[in-house]
C-alpha positions in Angstrom: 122.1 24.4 120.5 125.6 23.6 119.3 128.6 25.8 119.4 127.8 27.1 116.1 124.6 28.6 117.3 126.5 30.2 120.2 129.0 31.8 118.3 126.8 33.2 115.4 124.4 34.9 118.3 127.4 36.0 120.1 128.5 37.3 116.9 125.4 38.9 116.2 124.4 40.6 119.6 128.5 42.1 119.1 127.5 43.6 116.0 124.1 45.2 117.1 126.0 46.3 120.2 128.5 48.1 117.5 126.1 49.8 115.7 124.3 51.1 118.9 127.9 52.4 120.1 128.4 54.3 116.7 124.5 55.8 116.1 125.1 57.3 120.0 128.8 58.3 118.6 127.2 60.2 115.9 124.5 62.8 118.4 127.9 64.1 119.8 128.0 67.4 118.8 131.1 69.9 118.5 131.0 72.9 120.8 133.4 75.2 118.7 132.9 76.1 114.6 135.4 73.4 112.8 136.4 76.9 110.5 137.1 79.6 113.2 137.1 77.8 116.3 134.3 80.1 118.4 131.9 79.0 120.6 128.8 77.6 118.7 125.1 79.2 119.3 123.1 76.4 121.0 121.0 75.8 117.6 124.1 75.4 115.3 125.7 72.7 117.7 124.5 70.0 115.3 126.1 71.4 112.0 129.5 72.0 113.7 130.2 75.3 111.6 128.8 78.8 112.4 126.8 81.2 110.2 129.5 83.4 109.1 131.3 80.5 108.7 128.7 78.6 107.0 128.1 81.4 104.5 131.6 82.0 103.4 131.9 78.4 102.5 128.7 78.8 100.1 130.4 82.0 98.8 133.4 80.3 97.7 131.6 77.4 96.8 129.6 79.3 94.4 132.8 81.1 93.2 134.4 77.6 92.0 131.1 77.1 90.5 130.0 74.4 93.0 126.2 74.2 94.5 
């Protein structure tokens, strides 16, 4: 194995080590609605927005003719 070799597995077992670092990043979930700012009901944790919240934005969204 020449240095070549080494450098492309280091290389490699960096970038798997990256994308295992940012797929763990992304189960943190917010505590507080990103809108209002209250405390988040245990089952809305992973959306980061409340249902009052949640359903305002679909109001306006459907206002502005969005889906």
């Amino acid at each position: 194995m020449d240095q070549y070799d080494r450098a492309s597995e280091l290389e490699q077992a960096e970038r798997e080590a990256a994308i295992a670092n940012a797929r763990n990043a992304t189960k943190l979930y917010r505590s507080d609605c990103i809108d209002c700012g209250d405390d988040l009901e245990p089952h809305r944790l992973e959306y980061g927005i409340c249902v009052p919240c949640k359903a305002t934005r679909e109001h306006q969204d459907k206002q502005r003719g969005r889906r």
